[in-house]
Every structure is written in structure tokens, then in C-alpha cells.
Backbone as CSV, one residue per row, in Angstrom:
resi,resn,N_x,N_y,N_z,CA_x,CA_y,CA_z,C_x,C_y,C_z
1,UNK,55.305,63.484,155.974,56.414,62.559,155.904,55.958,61.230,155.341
2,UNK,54.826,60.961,155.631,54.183,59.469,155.206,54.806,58.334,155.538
3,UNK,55.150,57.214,154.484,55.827,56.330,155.004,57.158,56.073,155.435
4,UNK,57.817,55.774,156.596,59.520,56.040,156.604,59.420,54.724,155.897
5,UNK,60.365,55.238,154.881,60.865,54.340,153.474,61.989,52.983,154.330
6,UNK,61.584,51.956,153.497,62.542,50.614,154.079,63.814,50.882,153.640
7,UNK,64.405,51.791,152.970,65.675,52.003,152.524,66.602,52.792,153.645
8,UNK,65.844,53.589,154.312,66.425,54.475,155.889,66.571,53.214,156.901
9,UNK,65.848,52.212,156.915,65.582,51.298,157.808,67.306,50.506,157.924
10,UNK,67.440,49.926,156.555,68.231,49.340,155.875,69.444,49.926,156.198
11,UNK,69.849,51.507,156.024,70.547,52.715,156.273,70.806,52.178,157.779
12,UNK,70.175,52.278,158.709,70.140,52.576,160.069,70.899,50.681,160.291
13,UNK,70.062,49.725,159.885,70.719,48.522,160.420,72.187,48.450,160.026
14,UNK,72.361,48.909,158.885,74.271,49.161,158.395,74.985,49.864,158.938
15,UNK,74.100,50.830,159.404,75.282,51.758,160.478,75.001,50.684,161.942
16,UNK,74.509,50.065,162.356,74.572,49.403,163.835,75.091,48.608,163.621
17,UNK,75.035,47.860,162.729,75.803,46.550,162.543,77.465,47.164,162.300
18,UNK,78.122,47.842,162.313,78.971,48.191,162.036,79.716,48.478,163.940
19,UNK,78.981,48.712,164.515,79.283,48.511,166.349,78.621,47.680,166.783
20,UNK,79.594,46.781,167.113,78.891,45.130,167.874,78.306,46.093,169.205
21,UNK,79.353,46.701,169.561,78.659,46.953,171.510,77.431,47.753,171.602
22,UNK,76.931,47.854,170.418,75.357,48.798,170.411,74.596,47.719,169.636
23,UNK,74.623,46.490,169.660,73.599,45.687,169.292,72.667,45.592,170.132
24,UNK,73.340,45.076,171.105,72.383,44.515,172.567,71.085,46.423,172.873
25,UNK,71.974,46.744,172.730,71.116,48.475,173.206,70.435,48.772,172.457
26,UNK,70.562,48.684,170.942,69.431,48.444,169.618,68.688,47.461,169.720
27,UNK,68.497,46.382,170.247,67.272,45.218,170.898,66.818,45.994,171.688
28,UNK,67.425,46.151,172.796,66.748,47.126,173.676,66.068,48.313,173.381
29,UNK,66.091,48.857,172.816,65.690,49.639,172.560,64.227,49.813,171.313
30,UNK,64.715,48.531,170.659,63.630,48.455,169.519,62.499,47.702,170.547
31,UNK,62.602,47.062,171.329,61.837,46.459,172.361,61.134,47.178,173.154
32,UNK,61.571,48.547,173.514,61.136,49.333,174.530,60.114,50.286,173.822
33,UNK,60.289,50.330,172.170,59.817,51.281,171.355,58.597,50.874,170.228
34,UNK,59.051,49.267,170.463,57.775,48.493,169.429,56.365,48.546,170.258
35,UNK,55.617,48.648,169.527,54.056,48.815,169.968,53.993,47.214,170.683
36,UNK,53.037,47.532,171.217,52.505,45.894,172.050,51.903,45.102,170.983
37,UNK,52.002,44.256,170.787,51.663,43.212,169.992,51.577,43.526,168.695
38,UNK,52.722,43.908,168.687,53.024,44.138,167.740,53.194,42.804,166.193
39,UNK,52.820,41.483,166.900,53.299,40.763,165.835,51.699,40.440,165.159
40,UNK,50.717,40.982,165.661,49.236,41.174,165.211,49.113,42.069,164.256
41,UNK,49.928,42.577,163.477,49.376,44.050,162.864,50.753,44.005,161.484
42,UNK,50.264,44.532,160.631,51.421,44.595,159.598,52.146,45.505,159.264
43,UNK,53.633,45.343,159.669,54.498,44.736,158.954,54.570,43.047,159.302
44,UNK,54.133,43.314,160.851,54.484,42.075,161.489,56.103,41.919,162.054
45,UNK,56.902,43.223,161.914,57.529,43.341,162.974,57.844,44.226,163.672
46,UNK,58.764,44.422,164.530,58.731,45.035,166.170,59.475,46.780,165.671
47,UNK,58.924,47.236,164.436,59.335,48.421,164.194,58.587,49.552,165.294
48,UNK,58.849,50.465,166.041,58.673,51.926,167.035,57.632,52.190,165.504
49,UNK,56.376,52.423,165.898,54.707,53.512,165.991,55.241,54.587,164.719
50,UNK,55.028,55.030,163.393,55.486,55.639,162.660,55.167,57.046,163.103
51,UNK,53.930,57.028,163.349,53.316,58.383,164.152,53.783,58.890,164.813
52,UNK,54.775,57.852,166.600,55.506,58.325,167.260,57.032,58.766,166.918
53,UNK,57.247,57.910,165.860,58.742,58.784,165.458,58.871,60.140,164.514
54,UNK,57.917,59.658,163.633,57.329,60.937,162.534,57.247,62.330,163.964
55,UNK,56.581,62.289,165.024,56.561,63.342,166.163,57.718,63.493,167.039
56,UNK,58.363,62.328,167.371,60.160,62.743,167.761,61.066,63.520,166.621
57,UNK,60.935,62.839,165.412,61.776,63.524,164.335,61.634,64.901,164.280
58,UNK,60.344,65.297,164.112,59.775,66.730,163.983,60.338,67.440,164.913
59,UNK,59.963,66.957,166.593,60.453,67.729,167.223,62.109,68.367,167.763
60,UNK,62.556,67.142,166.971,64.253,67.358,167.074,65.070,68.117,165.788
61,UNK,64.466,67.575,164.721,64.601,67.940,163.353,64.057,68.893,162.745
62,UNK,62.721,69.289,162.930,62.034,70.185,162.124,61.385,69.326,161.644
63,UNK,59.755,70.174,160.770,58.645,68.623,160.374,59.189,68.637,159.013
64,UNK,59.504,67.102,158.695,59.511,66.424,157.796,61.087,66.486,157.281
65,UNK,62.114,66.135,158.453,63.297,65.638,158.182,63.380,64.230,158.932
66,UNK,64.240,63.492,158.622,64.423,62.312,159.351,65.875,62.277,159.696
67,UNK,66.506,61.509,161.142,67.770,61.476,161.580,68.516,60.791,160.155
68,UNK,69.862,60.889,160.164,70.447,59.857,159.766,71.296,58.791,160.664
69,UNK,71.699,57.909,159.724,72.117,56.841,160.352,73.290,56.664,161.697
70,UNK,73.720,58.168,161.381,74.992,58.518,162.360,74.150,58.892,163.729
71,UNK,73.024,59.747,162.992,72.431,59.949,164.263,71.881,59.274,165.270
72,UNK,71.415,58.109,164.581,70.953,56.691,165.220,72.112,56.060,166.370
73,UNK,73.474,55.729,165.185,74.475,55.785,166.442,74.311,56.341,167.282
74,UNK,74.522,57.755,167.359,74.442,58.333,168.530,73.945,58.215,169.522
75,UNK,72.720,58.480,169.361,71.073,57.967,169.998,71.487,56.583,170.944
76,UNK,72.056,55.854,170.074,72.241,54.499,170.800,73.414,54.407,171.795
77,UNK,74.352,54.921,171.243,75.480,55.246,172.262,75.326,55.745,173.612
78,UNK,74.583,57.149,173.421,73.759,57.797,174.532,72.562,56.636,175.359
79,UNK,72.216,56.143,174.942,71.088,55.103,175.826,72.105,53.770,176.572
80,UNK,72.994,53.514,175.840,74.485,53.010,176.282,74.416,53.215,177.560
81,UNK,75.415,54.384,177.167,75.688,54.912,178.323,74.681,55.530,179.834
82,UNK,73.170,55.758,179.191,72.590,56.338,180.441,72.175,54.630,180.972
83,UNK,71.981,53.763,180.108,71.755,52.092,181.088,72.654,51.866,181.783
84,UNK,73.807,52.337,182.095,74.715,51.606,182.259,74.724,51.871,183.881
């Protein structure tokens, strides 16, 4: 899979930004998922371990598909709802 491309990234913030009430749960969540110190290391920001998603994707997707952006909704909706 190599690098997840900044264009999926981009993909994924347009579909969240599109539901205000899954912002707060997308912080949360990018928070819960960014590596620790993360502001030491480059990109230099709080993006989730490529390794660890490259191994969630696989295991949900098959190796070497990535969610799409709907799916992200989802994902977030569902964490929504189990915080709540």
C-alpha cells in the first residue's frame, strides 16, 4: 500500500466537514489514534501510525484497499454513538 496518498486525506476531511456533529468525534478520535509525540516526527501532524491503519484496512478490506470517505463517516458515527 505504501504511502496513504494526501488526496484520500483531503477526501476524508470533505466528507467530515460536511457533518458538523462528527467534528468533535473526528478530534477525538484523531487524538486517540495519533502516535505520542507526535509533533517530533514528520509530517509533524497528529495523523493515526500508517502501519497501524495500512493493518486495520487490510483486515477489514482485504490487503491493499483503503475505506472510503463514506466509510469514514460511518466509522465516526458509530464511535458517536458508542461515546455517548
Amino acid at each position: 500500500m505504501g504511502r496513504i496518498a494526501a488526496t484520500f486525506w483531503m477526501r476524508v476531511v470533505l466528507a467530515v466537514a460536511r457533518h458538523p456533529r462528527l467534528w468533535a468525534t473526528a478530534l477525538v478520535q484523531l487524538h486517540r489514534l495519533a502516535p505520542s509525540r507526535w509533533w517530533r516526527r514528520p509530517p509533524f501532524v497528529p495523523v493515526p501510525d500508517r502501519r497501524y491503519l495500512e493493518f486495520r484496512w487490510a483486515t477489514a478490506y482485504g490487503a491493499g484497499r483503503t475505506p472510503t470517505p463514506v466509510d469514514v463517516v460511518a466509522y465516526l458515527e458509530w464511535c458517536r454513538e458508542r461515546d455517548r
